[in-house]
N, C-alpha and C positions, 0 to 999 in steps of 0.2 A: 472679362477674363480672357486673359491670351490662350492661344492655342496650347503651349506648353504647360500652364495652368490648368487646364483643363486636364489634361493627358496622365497632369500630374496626382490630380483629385479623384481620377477615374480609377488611376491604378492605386492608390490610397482605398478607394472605396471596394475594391477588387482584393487587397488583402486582408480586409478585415472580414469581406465574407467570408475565405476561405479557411482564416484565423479560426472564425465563431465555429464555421460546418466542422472543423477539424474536434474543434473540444467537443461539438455535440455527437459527434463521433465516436470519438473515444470515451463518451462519459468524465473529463475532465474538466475541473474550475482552476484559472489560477488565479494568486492571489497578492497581494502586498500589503503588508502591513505596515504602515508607517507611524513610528512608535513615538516619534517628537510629537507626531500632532493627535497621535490616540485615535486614528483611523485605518478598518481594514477596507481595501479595493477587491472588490471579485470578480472575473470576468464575468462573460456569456457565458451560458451553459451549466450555470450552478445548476439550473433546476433540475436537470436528472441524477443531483445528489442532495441535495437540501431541499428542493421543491418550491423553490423560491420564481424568481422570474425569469424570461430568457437575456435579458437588459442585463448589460453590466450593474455595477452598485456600491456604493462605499458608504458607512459608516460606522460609528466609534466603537469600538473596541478597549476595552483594558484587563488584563490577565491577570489582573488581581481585584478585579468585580466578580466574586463568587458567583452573583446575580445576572454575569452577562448571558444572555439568551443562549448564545452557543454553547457557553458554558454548562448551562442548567440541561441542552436534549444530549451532552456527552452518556452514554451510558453510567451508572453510576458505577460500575465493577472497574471499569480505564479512566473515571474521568480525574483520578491524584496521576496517574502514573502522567496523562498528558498533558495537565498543568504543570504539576513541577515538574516535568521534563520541557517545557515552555519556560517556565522558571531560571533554569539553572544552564537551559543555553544562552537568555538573557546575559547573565554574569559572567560566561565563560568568555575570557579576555585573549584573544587568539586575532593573529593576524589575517589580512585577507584573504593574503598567500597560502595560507596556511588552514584556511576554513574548509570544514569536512561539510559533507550533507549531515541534513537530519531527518534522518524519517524513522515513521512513526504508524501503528497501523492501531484503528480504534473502531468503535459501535457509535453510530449518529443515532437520534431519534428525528425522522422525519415527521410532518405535520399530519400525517394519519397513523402516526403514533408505532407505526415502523421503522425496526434496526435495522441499519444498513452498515457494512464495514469500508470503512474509507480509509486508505493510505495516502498518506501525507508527507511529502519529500519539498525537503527547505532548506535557504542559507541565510546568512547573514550576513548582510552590507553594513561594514564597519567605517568609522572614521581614523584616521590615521593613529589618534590614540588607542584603538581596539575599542571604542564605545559603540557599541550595535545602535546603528540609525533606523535603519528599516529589516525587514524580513520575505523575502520572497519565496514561494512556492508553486507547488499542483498539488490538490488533489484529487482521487481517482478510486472510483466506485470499485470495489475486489470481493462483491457479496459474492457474484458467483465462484471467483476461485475459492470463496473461503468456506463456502457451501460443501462445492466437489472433496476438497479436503478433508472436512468432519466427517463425509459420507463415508470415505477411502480410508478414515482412518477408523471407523466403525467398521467398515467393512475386514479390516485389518485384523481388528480387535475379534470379531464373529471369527475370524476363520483361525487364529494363532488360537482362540480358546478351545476349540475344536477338540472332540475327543478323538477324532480320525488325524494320520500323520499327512502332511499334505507338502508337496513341491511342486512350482512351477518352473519351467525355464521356458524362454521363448521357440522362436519358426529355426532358430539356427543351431539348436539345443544346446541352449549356454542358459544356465542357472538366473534364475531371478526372486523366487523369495522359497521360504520353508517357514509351514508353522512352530511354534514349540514341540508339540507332539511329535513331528518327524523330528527334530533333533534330537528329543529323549528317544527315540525307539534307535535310533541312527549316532550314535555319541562319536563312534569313530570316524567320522567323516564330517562332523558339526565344523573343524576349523578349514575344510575347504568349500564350506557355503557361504560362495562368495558372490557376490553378481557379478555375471561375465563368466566362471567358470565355465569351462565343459564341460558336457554330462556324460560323457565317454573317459574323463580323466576321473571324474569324483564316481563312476564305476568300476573302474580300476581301483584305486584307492582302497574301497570298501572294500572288493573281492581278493 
């Protein structure tokens, strides 16, 4: 091996570790589905979404095998919405040019029988007549943001049902949220609770 060969293998072997540490970083897999030969490819770093190995991995796939594996740990409540939404971006006959993302956000069952929410952002590599050849993607573990959200939106829900009238505004005293309760007790002032408001304008207002 010549020296430029060499050079060449090194820095080859030099991107792909940074490749693999990046996904295992980010908790992301990507993916390609290659649909002429009925094969999906996964990178590295599926396993802190799937639980599968740190090795890359490919094989067969078909979206219309009810029975395929990935199919069956879909949650059962997402798993129509993201087959036939797999389904019917298959058929959608749109140019290259012209091809939007697709993403999609669902509940995995992992292999200790844990939900996880993974979001899923993909396109589709078409052939000149618009026949979808392959499908490429990421997907990307969102249990925690999806967690904080349910928490915040409980949290949300406890304090608007409140029988106490409640406002917040932030450090700059500009308006940020009102339960229901302070708006019924406060009716004349309900259409300047706005976020950003000032709280020195929406007391004027009142008085």
């Amino acid at each position: 091996m010549s020296d430029r060969q060499k050079i060449k293998s090194e820095s080859q072997e030099q991107f792909t570790e940074r490749f693999d540490l990046a996904l295992w970083a980010t908790k992301t897999a990507i993916w390609d589905w290659d649909i002429a030969r009925g094969v999906m490819w996964r990178s590295s770093g599926q396993q802190f979404i799937y639980g599968g190995d740190e090795i890359e991995s490919s094989r067969e796939f078909d979206i219309e095998d009810d029975d395929d594996p990935w199919i069956l740990r879909l949650h059962p409540e997402d798993r129509a919405m993201v087959v036939q939404g797999l389904r019917v971006y298959l058929q959608t006959n749109a140019s290259q040019t012209s091809e939007s993302l697709n993403s999609v956000e669902y509940r995995y069952r992992r292999p200790n029988d844990e939900y996880i929410w993974i979001r899923s952002i993909s396109r589709a590599i078409r052939a000149p007549d618009g026949k979808v050849l392959r499908i490429v993607g990421s997907n990307s573990d969102i249990t925690a943001q999806k967690l904080a959200e349910n928490e915040a939106r409980q949290l949300r829900e406890a304090v608007d049902n409140a029988s106490e009238g409640f406002a917040l505004y932030d450090s700059d005293e500009r308006f940020v949220y009102a339960n229901k309760r302070y708006r019924e007790l406060f009716p004349e002032i309900t259409q300047h609770l706005v976020p950003g408001a000032r709280r020195e304008d929406i007391r004027q207002t009142y008085y």
